[in-house]
PDB file with SEQRES, HELIX, SHEET and CRYST1 records, atoms N, CA, C and O in Angstrom:
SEQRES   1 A   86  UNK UNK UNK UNK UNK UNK UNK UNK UNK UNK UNK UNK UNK          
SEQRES   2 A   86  UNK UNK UNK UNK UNK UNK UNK UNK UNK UNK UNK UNK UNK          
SEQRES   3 A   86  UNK UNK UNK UNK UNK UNK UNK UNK UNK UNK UNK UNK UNK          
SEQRES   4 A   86  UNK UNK UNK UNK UNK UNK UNK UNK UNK UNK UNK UNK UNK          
SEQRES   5 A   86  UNK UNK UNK UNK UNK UNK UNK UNK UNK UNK UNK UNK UNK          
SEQRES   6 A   86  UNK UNK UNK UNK UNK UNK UNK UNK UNK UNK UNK UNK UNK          
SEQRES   7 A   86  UNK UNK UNK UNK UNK UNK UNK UNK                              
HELIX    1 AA1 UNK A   14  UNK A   17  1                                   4    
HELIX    2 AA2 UNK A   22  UNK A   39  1                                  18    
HELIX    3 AA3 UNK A   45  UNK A   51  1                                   7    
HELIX    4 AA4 UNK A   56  UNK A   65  1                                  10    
HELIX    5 AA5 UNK A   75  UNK A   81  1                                   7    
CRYST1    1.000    1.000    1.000  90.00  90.00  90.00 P 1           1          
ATOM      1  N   UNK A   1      11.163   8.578 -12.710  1.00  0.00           N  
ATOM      2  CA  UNK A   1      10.034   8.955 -11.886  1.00  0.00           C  
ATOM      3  C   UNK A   1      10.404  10.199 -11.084  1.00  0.00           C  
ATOM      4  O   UNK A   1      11.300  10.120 -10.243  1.00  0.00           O  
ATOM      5  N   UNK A   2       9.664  11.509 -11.336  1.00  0.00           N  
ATOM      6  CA  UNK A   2       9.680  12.402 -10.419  1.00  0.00           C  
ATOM      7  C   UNK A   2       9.027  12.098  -8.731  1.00  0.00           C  
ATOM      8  O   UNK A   2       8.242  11.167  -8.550  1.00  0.00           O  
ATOM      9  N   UNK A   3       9.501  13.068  -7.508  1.00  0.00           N  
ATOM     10  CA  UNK A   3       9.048  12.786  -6.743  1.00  0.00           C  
ATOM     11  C   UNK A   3       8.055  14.210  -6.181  1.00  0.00           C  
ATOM     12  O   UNK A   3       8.268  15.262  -6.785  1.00  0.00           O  
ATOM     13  N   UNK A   4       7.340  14.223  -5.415  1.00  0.00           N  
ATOM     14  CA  UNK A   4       6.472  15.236  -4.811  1.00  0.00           C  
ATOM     15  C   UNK A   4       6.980  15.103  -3.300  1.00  0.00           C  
ATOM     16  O   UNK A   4       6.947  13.954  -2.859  1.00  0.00           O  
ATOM     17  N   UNK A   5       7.350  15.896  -2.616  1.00  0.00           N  
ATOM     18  CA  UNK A   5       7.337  15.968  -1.438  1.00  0.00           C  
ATOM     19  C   UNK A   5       6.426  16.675  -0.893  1.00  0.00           C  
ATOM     20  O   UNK A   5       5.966  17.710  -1.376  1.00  0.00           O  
ATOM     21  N   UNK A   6       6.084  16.137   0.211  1.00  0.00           N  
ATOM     22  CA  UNK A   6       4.753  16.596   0.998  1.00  0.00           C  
ATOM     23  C   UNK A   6       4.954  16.675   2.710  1.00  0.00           C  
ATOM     24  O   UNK A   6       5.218  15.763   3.493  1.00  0.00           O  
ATOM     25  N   UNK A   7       4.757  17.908   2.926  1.00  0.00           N  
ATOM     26  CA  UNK A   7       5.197  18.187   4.497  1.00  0.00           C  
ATOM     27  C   UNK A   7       3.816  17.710   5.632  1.00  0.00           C  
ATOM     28  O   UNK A   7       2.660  18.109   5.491  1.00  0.00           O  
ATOM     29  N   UNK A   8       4.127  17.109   6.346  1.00  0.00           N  
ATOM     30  CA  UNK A   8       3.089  17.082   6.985  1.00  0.00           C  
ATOM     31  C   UNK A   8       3.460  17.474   8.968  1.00  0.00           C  
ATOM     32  O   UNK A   8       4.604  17.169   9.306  1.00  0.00           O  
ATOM     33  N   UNK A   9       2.555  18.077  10.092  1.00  0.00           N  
ATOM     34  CA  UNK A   9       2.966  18.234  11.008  1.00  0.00           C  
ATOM     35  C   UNK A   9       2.308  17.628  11.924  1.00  0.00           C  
ATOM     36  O   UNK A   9       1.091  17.640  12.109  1.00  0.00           O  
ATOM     37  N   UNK A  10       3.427  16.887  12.723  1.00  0.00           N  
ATOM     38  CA  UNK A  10       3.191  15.984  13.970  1.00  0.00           C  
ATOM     39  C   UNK A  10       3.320  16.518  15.197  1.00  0.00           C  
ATOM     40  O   UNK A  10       3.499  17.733  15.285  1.00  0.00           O  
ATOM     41  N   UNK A  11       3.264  15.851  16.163  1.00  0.00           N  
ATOM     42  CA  UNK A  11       3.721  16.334  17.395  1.00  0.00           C  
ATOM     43  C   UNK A  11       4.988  16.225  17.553  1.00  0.00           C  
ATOM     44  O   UNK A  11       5.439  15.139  17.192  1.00  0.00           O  
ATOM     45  N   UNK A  12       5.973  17.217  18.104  1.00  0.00           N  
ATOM     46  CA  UNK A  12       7.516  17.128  18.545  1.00  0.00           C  
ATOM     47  C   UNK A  12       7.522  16.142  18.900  1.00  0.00           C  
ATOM     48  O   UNK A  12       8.438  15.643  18.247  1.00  0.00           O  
ATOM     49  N   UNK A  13       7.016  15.158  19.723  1.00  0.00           N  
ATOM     50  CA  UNK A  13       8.164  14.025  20.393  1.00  0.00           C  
ATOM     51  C   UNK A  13       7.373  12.822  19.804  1.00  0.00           C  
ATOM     52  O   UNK A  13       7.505  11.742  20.380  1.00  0.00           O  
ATOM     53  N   UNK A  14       6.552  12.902  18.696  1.00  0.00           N  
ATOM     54  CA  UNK A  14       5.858  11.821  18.228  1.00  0.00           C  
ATOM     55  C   UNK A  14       7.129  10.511  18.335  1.00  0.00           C  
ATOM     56  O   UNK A  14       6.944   9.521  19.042  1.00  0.00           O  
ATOM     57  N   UNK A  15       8.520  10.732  17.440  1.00  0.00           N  
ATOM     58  CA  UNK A  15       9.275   9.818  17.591  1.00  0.00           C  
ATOM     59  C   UNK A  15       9.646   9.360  18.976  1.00  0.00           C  
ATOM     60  O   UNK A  15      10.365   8.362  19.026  1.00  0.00           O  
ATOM     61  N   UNK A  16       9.419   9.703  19.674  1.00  0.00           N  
ATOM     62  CA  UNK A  16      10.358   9.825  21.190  1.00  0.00           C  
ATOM     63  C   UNK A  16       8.763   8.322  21.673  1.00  0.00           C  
ATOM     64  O   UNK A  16       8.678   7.347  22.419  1.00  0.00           O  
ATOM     65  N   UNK A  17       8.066   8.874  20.910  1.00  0.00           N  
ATOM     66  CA  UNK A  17       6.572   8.364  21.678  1.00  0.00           C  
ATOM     67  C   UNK A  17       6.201   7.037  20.974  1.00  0.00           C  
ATOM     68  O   UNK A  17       5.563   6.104  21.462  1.00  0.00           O  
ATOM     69  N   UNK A  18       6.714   7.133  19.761  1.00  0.00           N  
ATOM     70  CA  UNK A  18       6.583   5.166  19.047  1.00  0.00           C  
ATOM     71  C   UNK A  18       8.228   4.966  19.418  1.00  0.00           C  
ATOM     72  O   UNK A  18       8.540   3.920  18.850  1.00  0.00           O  
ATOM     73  N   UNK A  19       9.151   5.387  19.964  1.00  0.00           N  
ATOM     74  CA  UNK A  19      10.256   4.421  19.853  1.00  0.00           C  
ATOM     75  C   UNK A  19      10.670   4.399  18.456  1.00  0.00           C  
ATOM     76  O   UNK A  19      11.404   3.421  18.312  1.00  0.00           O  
ATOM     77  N   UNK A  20      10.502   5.172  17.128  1.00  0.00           N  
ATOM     78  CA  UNK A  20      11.132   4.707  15.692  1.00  0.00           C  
ATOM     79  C   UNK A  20      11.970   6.278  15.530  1.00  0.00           C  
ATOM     80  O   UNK A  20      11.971   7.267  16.263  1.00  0.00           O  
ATOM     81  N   UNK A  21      12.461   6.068  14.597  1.00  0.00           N  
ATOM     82  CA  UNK A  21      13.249   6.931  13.800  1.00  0.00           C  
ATOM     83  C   UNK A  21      12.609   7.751  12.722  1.00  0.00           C  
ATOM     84  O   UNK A  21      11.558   7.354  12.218  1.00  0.00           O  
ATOM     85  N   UNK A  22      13.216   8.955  12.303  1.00  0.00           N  
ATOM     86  CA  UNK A  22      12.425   9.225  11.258  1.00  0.00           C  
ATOM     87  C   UNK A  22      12.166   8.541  10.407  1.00  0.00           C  
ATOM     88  O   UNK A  22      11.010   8.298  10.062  1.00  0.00           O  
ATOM     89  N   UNK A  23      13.487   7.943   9.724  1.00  0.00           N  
ATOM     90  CA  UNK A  23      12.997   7.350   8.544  1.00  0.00           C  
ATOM     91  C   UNK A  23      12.350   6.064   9.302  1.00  0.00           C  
ATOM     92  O   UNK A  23      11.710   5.738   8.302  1.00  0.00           O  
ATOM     93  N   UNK A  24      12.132   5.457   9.879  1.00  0.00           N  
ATOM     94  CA  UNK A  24      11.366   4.413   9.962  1.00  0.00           C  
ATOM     95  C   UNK A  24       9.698   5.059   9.888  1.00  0.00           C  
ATOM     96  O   UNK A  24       8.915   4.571   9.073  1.00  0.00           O  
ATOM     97  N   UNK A  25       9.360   5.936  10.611  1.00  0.00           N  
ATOM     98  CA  UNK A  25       8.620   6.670  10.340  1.00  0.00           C  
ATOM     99  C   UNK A  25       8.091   7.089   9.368  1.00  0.00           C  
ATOM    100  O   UNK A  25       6.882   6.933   9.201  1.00  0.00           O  
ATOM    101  N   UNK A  26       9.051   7.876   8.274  1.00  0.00           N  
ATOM    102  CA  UNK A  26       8.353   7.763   7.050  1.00  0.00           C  
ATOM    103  C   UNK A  26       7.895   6.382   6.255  1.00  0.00           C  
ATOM    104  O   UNK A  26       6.813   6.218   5.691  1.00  0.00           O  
ATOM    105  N   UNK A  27       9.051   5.371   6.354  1.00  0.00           N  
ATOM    106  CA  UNK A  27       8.746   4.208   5.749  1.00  0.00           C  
ATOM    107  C   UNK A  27       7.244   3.398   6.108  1.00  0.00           C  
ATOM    108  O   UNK A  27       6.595   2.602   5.430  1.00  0.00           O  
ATOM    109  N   UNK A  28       6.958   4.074   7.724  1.00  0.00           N  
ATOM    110  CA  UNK A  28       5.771   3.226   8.089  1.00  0.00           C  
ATOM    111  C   UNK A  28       4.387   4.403   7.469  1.00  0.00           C  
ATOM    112  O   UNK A  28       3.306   3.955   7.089  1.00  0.00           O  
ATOM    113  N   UNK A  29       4.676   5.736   7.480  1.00  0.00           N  
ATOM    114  CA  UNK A  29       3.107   5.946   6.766  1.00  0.00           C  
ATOM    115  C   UNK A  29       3.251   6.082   5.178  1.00  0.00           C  
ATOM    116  O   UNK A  29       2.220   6.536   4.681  1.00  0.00           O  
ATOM    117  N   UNK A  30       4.170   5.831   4.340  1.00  0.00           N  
ATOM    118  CA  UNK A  30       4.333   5.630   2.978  1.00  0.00           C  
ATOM    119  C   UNK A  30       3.539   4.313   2.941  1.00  0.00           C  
ATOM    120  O   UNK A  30       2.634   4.031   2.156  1.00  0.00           O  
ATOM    121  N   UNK A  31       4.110   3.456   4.067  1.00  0.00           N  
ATOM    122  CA  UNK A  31       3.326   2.441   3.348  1.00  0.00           C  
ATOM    123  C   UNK A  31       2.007   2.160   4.307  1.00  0.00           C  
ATOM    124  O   UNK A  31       1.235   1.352   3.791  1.00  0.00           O  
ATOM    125  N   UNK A  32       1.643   2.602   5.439  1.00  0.00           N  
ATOM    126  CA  UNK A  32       0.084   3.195   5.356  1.00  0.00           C  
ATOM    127  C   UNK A  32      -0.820   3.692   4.349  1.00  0.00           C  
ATOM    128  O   UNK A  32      -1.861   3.289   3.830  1.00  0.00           O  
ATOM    129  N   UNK A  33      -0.124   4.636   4.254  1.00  0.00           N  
ATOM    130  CA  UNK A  33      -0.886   5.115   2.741  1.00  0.00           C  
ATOM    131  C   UNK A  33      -1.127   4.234   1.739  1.00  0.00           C  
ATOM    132  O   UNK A  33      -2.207   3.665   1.582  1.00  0.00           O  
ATOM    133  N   UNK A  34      -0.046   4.075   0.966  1.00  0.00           N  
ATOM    134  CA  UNK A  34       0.161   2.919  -0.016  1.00  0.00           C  
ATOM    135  C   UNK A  34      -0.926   1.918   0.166  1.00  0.00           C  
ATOM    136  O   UNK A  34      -1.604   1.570  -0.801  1.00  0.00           O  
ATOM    137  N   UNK A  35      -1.175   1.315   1.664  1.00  0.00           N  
ATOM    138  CA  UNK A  35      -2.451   0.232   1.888  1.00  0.00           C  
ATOM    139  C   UNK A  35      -3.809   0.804   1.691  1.00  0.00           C  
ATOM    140  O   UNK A  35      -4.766   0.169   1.248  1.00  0.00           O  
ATOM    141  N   UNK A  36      -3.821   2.051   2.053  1.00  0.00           N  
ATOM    142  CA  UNK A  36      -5.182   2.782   2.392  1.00  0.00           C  
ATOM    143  C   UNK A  36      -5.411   2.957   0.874  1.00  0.00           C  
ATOM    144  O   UNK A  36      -6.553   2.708   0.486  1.00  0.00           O  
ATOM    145  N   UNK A  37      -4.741   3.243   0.201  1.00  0.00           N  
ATOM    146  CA  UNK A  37      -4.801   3.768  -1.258  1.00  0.00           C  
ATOM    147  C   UNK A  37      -5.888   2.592  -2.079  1.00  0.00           C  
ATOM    148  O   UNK A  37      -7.010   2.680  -2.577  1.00  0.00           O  
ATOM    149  N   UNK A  38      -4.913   1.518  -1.913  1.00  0.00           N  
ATOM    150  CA  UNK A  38      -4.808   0.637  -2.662  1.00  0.00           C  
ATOM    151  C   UNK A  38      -6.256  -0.139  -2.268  1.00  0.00           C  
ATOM    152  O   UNK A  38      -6.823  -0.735  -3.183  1.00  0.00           O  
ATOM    153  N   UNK A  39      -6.884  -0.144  -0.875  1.00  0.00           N  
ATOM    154  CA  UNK A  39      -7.813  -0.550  -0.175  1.00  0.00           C  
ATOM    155  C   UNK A  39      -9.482   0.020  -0.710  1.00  0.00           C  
ATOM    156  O   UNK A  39     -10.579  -0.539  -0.733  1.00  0.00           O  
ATOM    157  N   UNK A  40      -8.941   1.577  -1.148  1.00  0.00           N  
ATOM    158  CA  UNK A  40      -9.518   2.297  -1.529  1.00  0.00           C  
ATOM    159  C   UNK A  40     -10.207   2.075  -3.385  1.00  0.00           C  
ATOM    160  O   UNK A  40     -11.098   2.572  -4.074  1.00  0.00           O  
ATOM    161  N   UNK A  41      -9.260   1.154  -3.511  1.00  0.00           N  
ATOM    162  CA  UNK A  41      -9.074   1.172  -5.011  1.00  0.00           C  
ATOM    163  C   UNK A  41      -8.625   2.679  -5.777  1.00  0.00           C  
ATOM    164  O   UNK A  41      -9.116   3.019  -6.854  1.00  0.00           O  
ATOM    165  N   UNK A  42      -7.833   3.325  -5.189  1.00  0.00           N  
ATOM    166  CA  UNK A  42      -7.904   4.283  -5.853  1.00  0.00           C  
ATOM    167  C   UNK A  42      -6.545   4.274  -6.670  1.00  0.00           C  
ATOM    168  O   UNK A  42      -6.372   5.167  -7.499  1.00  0.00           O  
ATOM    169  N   UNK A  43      -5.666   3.399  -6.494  1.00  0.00           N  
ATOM    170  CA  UNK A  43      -4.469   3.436  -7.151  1.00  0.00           C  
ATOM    171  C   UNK A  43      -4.375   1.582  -7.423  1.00  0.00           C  
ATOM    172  O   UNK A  43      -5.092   0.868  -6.721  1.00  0.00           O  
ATOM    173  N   UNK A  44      -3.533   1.004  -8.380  1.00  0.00           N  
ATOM    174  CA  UNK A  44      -3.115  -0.478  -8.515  1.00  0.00           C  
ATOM    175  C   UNK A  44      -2.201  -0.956  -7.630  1.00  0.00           C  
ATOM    176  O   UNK A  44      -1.343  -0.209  -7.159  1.00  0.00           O  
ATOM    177  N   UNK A  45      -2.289  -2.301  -7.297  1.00  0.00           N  
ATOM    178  CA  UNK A  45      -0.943  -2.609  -6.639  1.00  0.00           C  
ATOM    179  C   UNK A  45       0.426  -2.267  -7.037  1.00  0.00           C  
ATOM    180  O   UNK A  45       1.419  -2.411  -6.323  1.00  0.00           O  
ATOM    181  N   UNK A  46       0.406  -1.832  -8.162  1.00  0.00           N  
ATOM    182  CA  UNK A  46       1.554  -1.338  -8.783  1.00  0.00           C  
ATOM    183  C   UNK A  46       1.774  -0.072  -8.052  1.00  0.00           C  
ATOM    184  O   UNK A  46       2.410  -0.029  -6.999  1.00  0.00           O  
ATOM    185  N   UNK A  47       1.306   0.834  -8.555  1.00  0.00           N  
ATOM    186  CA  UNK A  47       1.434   2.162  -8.036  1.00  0.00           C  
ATOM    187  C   UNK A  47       1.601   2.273  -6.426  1.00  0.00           C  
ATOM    188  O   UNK A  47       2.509   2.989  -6.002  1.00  0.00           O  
ATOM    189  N   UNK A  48       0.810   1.631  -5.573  1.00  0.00           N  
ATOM    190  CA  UNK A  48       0.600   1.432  -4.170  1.00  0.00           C  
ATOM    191  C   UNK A  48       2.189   0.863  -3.886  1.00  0.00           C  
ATOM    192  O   UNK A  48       2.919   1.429  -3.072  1.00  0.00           O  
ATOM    193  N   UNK A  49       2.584  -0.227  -4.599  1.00  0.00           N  
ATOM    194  CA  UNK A  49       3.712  -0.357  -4.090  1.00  0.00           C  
ATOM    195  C   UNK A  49       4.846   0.576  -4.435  1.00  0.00           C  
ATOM    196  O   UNK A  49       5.820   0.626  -3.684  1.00  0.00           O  
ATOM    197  N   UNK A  50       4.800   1.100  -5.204  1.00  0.00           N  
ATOM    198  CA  UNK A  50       5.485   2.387  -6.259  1.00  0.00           C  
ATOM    199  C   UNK A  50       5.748   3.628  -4.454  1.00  0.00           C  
ATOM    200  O   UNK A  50       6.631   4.117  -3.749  1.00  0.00           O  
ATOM    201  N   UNK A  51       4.378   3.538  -4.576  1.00  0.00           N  
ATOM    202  CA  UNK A  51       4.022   4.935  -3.473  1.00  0.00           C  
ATOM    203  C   UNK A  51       5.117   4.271  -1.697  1.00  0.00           C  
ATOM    204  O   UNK A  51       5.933   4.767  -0.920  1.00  0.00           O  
ATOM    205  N   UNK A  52       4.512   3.137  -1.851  1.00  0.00           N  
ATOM    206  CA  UNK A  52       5.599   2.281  -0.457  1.00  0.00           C  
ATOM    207  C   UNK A  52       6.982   2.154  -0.454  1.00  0.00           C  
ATOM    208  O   UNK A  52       7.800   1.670   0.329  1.00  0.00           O  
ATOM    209  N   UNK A  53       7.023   2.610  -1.332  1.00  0.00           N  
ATOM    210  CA  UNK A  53       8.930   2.255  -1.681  1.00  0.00           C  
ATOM    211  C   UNK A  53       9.031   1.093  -1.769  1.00  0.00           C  
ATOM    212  O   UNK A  53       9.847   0.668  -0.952  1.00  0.00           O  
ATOM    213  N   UNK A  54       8.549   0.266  -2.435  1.00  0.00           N  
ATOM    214  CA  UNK A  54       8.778  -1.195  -1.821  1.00  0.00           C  
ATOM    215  C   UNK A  54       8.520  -1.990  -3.331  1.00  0.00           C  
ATOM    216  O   UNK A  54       7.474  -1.746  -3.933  1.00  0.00           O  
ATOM    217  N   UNK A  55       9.573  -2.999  -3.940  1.00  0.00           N  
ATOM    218  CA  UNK A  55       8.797  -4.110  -4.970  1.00  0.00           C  
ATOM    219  C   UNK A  55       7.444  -4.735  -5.238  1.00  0.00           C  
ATOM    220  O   UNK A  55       6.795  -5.175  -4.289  1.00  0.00           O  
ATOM    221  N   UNK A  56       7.023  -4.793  -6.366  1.00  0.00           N  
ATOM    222  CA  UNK A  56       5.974  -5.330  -6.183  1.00  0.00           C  
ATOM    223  C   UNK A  56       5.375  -6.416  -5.570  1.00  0.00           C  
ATOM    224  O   UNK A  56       4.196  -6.464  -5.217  1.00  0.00           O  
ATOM    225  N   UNK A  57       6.434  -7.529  -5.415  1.00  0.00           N  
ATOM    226  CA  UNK A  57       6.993  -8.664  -5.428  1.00  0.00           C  
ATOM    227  C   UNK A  57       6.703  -8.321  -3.262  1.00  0.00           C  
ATOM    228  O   UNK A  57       5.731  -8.872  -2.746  1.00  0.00           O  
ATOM    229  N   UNK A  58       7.281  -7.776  -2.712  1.00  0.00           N  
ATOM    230  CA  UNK A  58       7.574  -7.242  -1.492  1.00  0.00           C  
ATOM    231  C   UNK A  58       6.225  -6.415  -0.943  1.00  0.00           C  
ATOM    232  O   UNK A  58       5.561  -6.740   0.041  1.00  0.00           O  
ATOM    233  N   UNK A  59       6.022  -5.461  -1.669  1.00  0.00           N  
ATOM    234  CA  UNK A  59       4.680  -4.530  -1.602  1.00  0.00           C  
ATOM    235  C   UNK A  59       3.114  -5.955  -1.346  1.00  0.00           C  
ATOM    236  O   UNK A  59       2.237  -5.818  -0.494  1.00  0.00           O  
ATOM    237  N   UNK A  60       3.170  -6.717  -1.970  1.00  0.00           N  
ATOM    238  CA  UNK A  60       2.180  -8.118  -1.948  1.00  0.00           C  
ATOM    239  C   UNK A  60       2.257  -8.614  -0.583  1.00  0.00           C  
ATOM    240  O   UNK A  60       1.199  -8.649   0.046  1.00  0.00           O  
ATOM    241  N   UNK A  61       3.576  -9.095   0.117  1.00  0.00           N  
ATOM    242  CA  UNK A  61       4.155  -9.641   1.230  1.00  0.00           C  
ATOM    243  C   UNK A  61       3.487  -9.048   2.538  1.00  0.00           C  
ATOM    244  O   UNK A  61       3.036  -9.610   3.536  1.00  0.00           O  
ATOM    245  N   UNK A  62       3.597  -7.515   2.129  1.00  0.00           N  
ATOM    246  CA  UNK A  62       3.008  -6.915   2.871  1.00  0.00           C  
ATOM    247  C   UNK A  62       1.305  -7.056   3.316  1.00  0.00           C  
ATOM    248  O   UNK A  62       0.781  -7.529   4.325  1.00  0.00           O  
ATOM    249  N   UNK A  63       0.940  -6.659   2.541  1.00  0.00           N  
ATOM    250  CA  UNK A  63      -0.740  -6.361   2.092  1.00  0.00           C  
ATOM    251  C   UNK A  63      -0.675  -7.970   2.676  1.00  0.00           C  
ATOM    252  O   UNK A  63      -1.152  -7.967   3.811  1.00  0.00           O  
ATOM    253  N   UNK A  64      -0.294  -9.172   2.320  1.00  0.00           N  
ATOM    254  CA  UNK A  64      -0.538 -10.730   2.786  1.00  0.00           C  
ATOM    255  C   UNK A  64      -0.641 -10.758   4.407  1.00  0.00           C  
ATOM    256  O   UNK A  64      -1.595 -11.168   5.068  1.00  0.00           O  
ATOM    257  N   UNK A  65       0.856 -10.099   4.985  1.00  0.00           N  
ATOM    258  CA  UNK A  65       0.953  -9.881   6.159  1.00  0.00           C  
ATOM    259  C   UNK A  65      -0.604  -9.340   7.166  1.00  0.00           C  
ATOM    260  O   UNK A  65      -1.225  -9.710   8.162  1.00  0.00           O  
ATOM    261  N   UNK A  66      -0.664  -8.188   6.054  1.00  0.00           N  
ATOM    262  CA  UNK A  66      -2.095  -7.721   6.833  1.00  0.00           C  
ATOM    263  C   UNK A  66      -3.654  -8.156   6.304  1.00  0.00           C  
ATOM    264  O   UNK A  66      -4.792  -7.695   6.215  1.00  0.00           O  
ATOM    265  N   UNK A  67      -3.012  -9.156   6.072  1.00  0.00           N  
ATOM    266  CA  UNK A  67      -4.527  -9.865   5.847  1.00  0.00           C  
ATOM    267  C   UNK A  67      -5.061  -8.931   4.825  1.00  0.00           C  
ATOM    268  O   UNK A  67      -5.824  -8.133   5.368  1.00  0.00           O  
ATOM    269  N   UNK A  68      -4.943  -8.724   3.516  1.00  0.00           N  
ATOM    270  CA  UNK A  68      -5.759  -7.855   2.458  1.00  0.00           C  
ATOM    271  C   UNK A  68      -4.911  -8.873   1.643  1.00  0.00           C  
ATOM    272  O   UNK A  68      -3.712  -9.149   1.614  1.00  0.00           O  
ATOM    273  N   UNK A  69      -6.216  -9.401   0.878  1.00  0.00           N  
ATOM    274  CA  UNK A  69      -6.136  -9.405  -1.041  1.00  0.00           C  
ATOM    275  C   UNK A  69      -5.525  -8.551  -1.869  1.00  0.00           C  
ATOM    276  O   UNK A  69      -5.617  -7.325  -1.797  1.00  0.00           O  
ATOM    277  N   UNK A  70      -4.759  -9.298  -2.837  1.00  0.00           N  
ATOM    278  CA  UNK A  70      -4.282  -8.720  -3.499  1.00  0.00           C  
ATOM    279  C   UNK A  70      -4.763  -8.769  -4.934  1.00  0.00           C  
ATOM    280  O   UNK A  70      -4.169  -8.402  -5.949  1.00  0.00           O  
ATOM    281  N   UNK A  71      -5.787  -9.222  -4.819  1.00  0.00           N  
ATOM    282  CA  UNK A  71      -6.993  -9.253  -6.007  1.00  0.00           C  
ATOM    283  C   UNK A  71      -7.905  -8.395  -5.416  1.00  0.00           C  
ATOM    284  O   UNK A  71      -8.046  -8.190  -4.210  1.00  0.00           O  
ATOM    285  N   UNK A  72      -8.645  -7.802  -6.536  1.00  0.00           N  
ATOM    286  CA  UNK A  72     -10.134  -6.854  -6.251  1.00  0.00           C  
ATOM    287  C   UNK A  72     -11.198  -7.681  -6.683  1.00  0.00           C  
ATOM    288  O   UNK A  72     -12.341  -7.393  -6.325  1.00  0.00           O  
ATOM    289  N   UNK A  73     -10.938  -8.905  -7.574  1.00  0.00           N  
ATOM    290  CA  UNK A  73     -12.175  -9.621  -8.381  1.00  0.00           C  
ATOM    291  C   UNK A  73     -12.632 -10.479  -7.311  1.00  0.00           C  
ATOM    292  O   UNK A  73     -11.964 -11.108  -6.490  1.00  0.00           O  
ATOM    293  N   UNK A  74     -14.251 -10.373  -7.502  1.00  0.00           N  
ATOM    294  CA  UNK A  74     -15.071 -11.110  -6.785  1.00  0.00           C  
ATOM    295  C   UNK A  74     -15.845 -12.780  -7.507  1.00  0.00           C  
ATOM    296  O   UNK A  74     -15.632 -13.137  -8.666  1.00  0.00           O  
ATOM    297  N   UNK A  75     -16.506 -13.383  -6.756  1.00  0.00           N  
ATOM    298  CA  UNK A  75     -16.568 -14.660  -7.636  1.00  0.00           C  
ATOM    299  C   UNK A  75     -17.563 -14.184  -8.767  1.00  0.00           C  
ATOM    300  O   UNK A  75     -17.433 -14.782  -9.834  1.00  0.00           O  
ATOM    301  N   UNK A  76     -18.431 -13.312  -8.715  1.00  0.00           N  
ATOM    302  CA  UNK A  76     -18.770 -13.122 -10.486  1.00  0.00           C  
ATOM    303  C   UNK A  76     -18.182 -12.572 -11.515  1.00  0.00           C  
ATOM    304  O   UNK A  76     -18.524 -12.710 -12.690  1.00  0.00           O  
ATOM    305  N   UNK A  77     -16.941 -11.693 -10.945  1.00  0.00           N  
ATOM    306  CA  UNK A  77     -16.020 -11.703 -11.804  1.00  0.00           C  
ATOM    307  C   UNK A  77     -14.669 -12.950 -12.677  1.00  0.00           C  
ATOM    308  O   UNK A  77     -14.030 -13.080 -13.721  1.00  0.00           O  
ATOM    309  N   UNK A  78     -14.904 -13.622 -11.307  1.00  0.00           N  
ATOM    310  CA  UNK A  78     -13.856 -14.947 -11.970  1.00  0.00           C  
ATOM    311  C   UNK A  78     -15.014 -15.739 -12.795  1.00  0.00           C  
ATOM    312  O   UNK A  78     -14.651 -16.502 -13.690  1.00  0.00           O  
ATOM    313  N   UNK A  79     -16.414 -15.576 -12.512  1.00  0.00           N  
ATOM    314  CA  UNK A  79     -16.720 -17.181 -13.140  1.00  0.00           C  
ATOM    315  C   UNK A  79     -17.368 -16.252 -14.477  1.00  0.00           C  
ATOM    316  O   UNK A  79     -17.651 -17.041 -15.378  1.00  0.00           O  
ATOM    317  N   UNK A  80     -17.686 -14.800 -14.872  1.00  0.00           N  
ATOM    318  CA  UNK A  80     -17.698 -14.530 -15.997  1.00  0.00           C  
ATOM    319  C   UNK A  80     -16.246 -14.424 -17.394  1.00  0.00           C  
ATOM    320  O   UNK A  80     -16.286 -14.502 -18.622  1.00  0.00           O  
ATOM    321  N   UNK A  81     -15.202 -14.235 -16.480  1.00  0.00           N  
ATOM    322  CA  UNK A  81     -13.959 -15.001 -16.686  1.00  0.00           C  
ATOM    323  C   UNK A  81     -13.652 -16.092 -17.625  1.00  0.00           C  
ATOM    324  O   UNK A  81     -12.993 -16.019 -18.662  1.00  0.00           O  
ATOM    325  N   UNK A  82     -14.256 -17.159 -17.080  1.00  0.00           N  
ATOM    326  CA  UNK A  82     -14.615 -18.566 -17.098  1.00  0.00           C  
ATOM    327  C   UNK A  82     -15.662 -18.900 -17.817  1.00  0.00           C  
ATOM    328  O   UNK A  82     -15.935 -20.093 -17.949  1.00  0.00           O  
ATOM    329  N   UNK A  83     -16.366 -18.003 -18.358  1.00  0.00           N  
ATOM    330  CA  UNK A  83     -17.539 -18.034 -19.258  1.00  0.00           C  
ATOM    331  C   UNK A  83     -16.695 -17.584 -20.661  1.00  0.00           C  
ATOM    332  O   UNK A  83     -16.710 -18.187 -21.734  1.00  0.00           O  
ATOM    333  N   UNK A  84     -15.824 -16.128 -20.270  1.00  0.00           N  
ATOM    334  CA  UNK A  84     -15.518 -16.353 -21.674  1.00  0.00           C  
ATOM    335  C   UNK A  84     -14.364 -16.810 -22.511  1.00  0.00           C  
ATOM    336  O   UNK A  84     -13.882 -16.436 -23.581  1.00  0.00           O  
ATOM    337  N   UNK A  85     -14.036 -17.943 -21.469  1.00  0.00           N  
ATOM    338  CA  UNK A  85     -12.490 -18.355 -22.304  1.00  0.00           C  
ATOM    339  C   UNK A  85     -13.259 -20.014 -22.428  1.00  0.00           C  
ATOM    340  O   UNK A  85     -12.571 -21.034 -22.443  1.00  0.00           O  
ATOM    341  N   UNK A  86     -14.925 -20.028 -22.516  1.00  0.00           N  
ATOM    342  CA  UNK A  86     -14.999 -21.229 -23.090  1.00  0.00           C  
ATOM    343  C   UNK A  86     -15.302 -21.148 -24.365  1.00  0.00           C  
ATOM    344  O   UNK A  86     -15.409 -22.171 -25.041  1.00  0.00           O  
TER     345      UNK A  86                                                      
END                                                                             
């Protein structure tokens, strides 16, 4: 997997101002993003967790934590589902 780096600009003492570190910092809007993405439907939980740095397995844990599904299917999608595996 190649990577893209992407610069983005904050305020100087943003860290000074949450109390984190950079890298905690990055780790927390990678996986902002990663949620927003994924919320969005615009990427899979795969990829979303891909984008978080994080397992898929782990990337789920998360999204659970914050109260989001980790399914997109709604009940007419499960019960057409269920229609055709009779």
């Amino acid at each position: 997997m190649t990577l893209q780096t992407i610069n983005i600009d904050l305020p100087s003492d943003i860290l000074l101002t949450i109390n984190e570190s950079e890298n905690e910092l990055k780790k927390r809007i990678k996986i902002s993003l990663a949620i927003q993405l994924y919320r969005q439907q615009k990427v899979t939980i795969g990829k979303a967790a891909q984008i978080a740095g994080e397992s898929r397995f782990d990337f789920e844990a998360i999204l659970s934590e914050n109260k989001i599904p980790i399914s997109n299917l709604d009940l007419e999608d499960v019960l057409g589902d269920v229609e055709k595996l009779k």
